[in-house]
BAFILO-69923 format. One record per atom (N, C-alpha, C): residue number from 1; residue in three letters; atom name; x, y negated, z negated. Coordinates in nm, 2 decimals, always signed. Atoms other than C-alpha are relative to their C-alpha. Layout:
<atoms>
<i=NUM, aa=ala, at=CA, px=X, py=Y, pz=Z>
...
</atoms>
This chain:
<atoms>
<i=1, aa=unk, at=N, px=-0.02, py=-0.12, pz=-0.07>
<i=1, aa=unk, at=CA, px=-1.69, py=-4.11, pz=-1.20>
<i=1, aa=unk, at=C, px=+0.09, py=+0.09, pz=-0.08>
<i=2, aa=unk, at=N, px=-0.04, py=-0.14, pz=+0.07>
<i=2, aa=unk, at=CA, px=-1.57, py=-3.80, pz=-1.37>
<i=2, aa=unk, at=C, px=+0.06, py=+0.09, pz=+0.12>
<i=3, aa=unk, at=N, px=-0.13, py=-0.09, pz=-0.07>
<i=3, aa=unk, at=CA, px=-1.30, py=-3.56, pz=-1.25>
<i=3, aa=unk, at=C, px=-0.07, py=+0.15, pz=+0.03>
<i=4, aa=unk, at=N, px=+0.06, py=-0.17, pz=-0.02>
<i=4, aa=unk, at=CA, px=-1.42, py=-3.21, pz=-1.14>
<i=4, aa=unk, at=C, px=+0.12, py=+0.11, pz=+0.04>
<i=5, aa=unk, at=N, px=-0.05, py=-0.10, pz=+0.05>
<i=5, aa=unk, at=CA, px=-1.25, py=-2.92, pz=-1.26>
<i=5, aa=unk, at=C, px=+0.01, py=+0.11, pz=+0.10>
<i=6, aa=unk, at=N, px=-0.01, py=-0.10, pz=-0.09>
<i=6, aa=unk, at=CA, px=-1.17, py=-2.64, pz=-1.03>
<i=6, aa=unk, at=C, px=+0.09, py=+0.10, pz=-0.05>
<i=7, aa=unk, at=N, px=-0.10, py=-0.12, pz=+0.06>
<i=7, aa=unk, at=CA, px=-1.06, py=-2.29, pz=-1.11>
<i=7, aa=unk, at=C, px=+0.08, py=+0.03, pz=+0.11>
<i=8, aa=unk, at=N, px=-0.12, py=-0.05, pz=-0.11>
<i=8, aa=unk, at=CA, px=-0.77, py=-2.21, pz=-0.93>
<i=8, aa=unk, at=C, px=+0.05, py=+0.18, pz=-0.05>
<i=9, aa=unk, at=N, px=-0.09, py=-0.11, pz=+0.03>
<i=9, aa=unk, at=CA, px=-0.67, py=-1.86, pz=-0.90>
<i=9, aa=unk, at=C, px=+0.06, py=+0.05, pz=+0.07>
<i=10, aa=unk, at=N, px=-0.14, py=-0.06, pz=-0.03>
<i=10, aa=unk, at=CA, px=-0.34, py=-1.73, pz=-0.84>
<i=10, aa=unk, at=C, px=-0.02, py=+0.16, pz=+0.07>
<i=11, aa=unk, at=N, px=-0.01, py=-0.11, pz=-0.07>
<i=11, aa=unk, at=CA, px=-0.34, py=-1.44, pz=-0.60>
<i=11, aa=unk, at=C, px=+0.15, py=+0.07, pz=+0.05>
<i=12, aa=unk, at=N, px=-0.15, py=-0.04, pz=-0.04>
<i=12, aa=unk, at=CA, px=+0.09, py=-1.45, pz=-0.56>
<i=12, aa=unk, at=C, px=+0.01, py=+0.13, pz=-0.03>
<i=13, aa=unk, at=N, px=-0.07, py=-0.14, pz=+0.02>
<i=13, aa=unk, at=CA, px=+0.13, py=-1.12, pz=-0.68>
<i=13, aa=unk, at=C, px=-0.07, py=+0.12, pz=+0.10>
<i=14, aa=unk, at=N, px=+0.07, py=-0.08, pz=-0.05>
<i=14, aa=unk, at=CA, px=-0.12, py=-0.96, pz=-0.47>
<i=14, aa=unk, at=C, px=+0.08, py=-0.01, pz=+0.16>
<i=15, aa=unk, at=N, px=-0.06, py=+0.01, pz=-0.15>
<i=15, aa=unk, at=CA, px=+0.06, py=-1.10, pz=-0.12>
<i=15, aa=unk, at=C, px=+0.13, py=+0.03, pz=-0.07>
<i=16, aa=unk, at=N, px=-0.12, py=-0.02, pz=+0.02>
<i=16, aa=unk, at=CA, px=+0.40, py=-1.02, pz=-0.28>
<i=16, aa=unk, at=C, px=+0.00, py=+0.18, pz=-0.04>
<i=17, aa=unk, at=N, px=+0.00, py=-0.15, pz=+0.03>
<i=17, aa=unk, at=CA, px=+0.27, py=-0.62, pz=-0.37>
<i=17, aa=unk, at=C, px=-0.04, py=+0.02, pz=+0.16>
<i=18, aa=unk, at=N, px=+0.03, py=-0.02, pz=-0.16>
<i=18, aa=unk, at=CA, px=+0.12, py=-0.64, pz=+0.04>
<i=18, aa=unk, at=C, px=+0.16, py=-0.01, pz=+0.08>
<i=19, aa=unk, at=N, px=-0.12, py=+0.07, pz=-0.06>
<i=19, aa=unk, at=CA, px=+0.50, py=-0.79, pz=+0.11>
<i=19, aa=unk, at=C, px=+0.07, py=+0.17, pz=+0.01>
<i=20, aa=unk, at=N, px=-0.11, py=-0.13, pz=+0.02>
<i=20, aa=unk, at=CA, px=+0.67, py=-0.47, pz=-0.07>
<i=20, aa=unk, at=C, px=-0.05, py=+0.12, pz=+0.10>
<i=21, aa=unk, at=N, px=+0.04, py=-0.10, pz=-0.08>
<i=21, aa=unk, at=CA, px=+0.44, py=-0.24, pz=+0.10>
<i=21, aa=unk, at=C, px=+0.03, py=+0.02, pz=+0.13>
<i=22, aa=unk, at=N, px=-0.07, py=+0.03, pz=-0.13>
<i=22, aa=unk, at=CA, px=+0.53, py=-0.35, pz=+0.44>
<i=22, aa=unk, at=C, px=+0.12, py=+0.04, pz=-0.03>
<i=23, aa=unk, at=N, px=-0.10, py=-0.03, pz=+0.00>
<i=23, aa=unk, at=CA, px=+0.87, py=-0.35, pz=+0.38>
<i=23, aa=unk, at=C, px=+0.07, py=+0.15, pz=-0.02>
<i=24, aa=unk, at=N, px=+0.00, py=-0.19, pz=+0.04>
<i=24, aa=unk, at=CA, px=+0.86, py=+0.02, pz=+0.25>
<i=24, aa=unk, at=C, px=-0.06, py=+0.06, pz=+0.17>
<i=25, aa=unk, at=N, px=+0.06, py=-0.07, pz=-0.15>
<i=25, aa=unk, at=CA, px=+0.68, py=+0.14, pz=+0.60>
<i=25, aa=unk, at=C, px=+0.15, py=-0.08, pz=+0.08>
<i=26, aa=unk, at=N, px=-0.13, py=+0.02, pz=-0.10>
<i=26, aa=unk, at=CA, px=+1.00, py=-0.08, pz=+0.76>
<i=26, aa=unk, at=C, px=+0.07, py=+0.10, pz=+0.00>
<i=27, aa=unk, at=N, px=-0.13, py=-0.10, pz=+0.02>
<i=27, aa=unk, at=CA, px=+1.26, py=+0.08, pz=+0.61>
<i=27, aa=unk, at=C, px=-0.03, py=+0.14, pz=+0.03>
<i=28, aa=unk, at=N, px=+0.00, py=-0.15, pz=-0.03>
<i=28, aa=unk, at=CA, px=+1.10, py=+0.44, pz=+0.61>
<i=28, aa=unk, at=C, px=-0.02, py=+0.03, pz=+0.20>
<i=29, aa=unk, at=N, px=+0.00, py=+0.01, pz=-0.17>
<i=29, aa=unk, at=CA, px=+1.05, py=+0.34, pz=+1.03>
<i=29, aa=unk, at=C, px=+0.11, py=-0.02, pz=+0.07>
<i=30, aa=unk, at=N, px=-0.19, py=+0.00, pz=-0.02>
<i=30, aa=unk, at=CA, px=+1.45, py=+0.25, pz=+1.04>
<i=30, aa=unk, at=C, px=+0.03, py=+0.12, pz=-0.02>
<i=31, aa=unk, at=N, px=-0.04, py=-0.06, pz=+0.05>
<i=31, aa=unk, at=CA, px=+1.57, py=+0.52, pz=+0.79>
<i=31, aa=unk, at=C, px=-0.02, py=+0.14, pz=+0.09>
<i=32, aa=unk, at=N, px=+0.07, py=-0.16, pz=-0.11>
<i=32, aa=unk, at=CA, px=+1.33, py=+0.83, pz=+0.96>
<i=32, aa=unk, at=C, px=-0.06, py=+0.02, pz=+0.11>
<i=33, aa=unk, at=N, px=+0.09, py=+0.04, pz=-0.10>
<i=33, aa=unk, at=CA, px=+1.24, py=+0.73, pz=+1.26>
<i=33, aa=unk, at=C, px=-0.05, py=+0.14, pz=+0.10>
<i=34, aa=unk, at=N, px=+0.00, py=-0.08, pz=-0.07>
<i=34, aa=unk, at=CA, px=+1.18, py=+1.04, pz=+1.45>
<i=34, aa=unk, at=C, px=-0.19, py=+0.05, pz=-0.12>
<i=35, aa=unk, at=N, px=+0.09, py=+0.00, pz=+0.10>
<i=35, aa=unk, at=CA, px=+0.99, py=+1.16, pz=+1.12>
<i=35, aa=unk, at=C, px=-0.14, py=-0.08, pz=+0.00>
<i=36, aa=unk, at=N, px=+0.11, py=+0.08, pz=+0.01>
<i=36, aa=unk, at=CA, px=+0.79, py=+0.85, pz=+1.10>
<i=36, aa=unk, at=C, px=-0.08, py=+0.05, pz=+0.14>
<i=37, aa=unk, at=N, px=+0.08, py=-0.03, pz=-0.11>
<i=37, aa=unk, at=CA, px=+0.64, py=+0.90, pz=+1.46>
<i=37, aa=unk, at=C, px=-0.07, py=+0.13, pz=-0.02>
<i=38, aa=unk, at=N, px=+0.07, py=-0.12, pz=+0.00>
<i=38, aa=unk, at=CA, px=+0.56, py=+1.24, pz=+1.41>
<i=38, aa=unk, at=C, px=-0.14, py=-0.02, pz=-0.08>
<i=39, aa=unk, at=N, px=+0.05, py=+0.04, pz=+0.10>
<i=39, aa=unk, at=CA, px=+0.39, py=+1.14, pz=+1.09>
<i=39, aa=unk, at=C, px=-0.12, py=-0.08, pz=+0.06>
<i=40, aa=unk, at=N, px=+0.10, py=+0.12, pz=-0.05>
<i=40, aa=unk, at=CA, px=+0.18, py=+0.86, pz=+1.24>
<i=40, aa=unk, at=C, px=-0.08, py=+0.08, pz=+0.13>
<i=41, aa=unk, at=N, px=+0.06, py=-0.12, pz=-0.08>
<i=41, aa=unk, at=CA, px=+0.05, py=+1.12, pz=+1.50>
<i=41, aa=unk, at=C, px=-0.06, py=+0.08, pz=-0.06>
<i=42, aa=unk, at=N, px=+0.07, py=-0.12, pz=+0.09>
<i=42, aa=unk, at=CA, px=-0.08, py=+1.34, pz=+1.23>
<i=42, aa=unk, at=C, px=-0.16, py=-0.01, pz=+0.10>
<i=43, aa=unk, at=N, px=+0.11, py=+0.00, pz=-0.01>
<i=43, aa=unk, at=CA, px=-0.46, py=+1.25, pz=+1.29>
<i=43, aa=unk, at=C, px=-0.01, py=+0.03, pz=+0.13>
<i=44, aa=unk, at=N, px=+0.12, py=-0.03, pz=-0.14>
<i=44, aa=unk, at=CA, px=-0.48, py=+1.34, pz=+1.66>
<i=44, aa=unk, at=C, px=+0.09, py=+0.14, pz=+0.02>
<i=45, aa=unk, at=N, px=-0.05, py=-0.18, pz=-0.06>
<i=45, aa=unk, at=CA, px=-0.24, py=+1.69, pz=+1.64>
<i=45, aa=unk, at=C, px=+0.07, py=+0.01, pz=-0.18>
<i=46, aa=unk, at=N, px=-0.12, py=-0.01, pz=+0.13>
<i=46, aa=unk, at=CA, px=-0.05, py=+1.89, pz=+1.33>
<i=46, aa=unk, at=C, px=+0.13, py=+0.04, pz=+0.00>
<i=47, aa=unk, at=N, px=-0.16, py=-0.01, pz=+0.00>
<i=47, aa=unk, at=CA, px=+0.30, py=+1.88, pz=+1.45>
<i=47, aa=unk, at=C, px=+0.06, py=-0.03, pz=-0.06>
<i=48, aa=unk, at=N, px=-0.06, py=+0.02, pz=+0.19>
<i=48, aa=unk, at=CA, px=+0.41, py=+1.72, pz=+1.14>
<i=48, aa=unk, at=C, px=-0.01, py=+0.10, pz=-0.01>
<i=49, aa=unk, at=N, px=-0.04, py=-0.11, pz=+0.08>
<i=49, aa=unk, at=CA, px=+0.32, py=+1.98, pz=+0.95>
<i=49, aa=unk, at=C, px=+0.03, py=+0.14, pz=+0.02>
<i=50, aa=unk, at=N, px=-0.06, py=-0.10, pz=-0.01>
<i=50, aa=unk, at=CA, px=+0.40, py=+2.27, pz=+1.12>
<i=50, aa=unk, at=C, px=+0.13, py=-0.02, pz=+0.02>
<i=51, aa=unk, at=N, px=-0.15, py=+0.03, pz=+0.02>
<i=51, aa=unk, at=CA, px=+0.76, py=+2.11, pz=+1.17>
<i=51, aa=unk, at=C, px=+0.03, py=-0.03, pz=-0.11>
<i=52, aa=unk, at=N, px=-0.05, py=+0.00, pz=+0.10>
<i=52, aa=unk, at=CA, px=+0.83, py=+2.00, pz=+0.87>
<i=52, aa=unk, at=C, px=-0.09, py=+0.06, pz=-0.18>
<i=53, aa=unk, at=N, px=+0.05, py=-0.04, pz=+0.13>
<i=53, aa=unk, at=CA, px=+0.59, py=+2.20, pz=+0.58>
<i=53, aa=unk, at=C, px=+0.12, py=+0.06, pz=-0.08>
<i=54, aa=unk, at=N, px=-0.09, py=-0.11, pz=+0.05>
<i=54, aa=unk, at=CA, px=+0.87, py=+2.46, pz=+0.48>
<i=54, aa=unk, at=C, px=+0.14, py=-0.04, pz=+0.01>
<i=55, aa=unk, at=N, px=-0.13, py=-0.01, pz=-0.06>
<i=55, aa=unk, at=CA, px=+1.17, py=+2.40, pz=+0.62>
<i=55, aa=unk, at=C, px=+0.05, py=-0.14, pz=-0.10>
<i=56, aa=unk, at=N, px=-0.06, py=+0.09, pz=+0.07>
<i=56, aa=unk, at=CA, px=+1.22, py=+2.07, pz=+0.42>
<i=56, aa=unk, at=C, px=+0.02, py=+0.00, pz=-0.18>
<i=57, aa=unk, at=N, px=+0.03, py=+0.01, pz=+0.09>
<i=57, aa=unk, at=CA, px=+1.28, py=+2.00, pz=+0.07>
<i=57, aa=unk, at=C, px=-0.13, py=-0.11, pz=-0.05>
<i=58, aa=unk, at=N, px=+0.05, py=+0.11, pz=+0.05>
<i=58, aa=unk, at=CA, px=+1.02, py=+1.82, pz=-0.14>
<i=58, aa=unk, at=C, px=-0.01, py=-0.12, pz=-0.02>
<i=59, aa=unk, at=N, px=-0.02, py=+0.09, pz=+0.02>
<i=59, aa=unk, at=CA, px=+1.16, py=+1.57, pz=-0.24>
<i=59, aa=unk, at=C, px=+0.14, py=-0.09, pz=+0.05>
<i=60, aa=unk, at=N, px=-0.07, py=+0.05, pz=-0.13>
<i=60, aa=unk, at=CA, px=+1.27, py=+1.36, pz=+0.07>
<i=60, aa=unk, at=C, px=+0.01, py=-0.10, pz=-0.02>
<i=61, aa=unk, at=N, px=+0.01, py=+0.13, pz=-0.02>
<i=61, aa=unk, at=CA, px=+1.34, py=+1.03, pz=+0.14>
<i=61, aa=unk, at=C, px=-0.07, py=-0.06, pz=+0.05>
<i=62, aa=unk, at=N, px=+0.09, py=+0.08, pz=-0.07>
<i=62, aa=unk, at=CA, px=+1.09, py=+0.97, pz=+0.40>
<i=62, aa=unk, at=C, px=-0.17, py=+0.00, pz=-0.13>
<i=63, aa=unk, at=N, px=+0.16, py=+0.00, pz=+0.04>
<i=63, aa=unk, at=CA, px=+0.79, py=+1.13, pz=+0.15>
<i=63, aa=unk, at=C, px=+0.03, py=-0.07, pz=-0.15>
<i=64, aa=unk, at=N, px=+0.01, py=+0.10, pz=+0.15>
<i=64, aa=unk, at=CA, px=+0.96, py=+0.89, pz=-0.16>
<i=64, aa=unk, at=C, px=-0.05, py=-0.16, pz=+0.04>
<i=65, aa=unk, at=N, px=+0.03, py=+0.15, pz=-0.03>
<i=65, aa=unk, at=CA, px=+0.91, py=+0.57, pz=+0.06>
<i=65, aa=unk, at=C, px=-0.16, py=+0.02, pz=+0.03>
<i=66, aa=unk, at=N, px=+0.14, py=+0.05, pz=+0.00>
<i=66, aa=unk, at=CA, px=+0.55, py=+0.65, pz=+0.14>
<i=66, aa=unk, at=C, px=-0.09, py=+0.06, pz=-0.07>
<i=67, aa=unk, at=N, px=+0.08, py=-0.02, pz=+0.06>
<i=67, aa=unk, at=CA, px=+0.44, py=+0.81, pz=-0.13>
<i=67, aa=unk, at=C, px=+0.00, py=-0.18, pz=-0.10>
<i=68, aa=unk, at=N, px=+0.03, py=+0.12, pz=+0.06>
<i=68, aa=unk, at=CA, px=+0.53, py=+0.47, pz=-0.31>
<i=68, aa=unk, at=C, px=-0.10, py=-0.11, pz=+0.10>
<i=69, aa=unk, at=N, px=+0.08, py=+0.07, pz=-0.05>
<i=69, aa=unk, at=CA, px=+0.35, py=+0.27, pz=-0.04>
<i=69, aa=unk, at=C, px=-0.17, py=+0.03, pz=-0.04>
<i=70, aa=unk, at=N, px=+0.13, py=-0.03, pz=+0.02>
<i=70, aa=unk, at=CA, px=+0.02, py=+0.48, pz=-0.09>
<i=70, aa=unk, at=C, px=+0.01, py=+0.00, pz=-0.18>
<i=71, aa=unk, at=N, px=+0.07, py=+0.03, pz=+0.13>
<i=71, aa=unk, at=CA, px=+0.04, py=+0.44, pz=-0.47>
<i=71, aa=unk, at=C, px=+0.00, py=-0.15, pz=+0.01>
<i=72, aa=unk, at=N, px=+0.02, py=+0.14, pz=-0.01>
<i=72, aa=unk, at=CA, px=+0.10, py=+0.03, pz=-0.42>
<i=72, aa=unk, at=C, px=-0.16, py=-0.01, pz=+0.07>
<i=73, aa=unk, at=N, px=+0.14, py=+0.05, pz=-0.06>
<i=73, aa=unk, at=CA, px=-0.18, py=+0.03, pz=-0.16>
<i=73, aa=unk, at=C, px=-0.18, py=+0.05, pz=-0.05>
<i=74, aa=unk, at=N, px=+0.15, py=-0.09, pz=+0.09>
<i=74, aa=unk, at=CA, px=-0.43, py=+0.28, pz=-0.36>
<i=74, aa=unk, at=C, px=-0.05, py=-0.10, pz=-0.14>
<i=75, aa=unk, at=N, px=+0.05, py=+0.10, pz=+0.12>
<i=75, aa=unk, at=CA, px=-0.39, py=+0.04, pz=-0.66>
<i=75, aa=unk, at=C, px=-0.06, py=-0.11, pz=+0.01>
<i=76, aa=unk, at=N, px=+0.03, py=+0.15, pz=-0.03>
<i=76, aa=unk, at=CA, px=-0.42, py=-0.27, pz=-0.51>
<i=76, aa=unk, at=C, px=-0.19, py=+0.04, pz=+0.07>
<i=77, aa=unk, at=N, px=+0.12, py=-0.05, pz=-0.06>
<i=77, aa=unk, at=CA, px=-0.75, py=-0.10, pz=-0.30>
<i=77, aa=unk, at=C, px=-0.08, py=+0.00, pz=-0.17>
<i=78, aa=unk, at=N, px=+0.08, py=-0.05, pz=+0.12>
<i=78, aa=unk, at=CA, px=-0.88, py=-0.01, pz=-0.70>
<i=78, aa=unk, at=C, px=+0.00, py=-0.14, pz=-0.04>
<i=79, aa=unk, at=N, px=+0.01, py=+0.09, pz=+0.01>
<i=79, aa=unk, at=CA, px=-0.80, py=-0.34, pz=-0.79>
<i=79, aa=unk, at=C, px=-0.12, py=-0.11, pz=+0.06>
<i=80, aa=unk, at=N, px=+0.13, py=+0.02, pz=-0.04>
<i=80, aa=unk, at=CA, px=-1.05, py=-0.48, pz=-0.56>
<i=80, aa=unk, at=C, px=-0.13, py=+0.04, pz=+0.00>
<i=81, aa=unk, at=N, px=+0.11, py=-0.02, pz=+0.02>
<i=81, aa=unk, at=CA, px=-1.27, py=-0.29, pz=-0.59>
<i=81, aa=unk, at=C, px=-0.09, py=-0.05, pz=-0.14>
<i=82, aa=unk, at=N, px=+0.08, py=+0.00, pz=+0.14>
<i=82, aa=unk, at=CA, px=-1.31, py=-0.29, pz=-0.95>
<i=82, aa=unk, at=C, px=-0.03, py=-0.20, pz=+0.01>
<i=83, aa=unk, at=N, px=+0.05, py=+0.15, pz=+0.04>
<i=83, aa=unk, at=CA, px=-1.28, py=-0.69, pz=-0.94>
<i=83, aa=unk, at=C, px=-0.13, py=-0.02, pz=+0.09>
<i=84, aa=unk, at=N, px=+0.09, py=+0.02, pz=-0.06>
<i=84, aa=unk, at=CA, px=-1.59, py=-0.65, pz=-0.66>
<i=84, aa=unk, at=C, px=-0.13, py=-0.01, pz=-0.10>
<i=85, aa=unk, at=N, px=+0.11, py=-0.03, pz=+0.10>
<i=85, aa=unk, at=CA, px=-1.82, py=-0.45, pz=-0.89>
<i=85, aa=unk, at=C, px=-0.02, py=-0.07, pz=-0.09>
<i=86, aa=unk, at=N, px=-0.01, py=+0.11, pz=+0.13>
<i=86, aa=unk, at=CA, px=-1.75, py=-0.66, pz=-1.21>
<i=86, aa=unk, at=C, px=-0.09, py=-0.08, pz=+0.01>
<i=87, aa=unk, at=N, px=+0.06, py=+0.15, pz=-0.02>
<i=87, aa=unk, at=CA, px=-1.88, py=-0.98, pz=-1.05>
<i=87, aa=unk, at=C, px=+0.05, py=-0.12, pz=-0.01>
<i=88, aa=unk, at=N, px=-0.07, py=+0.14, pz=+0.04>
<i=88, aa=unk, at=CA, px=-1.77, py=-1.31, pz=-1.07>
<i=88, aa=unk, at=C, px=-0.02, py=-0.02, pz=-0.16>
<i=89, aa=unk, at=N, px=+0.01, py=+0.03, pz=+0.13>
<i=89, aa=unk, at=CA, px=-1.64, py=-1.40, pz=-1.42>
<i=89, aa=unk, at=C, px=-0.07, py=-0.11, pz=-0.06>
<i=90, aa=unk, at=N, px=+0.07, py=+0.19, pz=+0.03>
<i=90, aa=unk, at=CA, px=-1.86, py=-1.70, pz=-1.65>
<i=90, aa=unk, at=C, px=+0.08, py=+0.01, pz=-0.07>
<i=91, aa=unk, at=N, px=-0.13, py=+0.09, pz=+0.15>
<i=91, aa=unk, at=CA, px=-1.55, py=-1.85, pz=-1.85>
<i=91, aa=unk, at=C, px=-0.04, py=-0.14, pz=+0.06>
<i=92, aa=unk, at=N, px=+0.03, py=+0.15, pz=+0.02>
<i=92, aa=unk, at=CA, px=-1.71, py=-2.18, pz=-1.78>
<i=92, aa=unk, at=C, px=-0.07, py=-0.06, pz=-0.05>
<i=93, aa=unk, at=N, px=+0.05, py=+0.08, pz=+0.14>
<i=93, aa=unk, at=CA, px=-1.78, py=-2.45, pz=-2.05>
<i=93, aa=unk, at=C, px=-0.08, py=-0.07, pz=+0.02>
</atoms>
């Protein structure tokens, strides 16, 4: 009887880039909380942005914590995808 080989692959980094992203929506839900709700209400009214388009500066605290979450979660999304379309790899002997 012969041993059978199994590919194992490592996915740690992908639940530990899902970990950071969470934790970025906490803090900006501690940090801005007023903000955040508004924010999260976008899709059914635009009170966001007629409260804060002008009146704020650019470059905020609440829109540095989730612009970093939507570039983590946009990569990790391309990531999948592309490993979808690819196909499963043959590196087997």
């Amino acid at each position: 009887m012969e041993p059978v080989y199994r590919t194992i692959i490592s996915n740690d980094w992908v639940t530990l880039v899902i970990l950071i992203s969470l934790v970025l929506l906490v803090i900006a839900k501690i940090l801005f909380a007023s903000r955040f709700m508004t924010f999260i209400i976008l899709p059914f009214n635009s009170k966001y942005i007629f409260m804060y388009n002008k009146k704020d500066r650019l470059i905020h605290g609440f829109h540095l914590f989730m612009t970093a979450f939507q570039i983590l979660n946009f990569s990790l999304y391309l990531y999948w995808i592309l490993n979808i379309l690819a196909g499963p790899s043959s590196n087997q002997s």
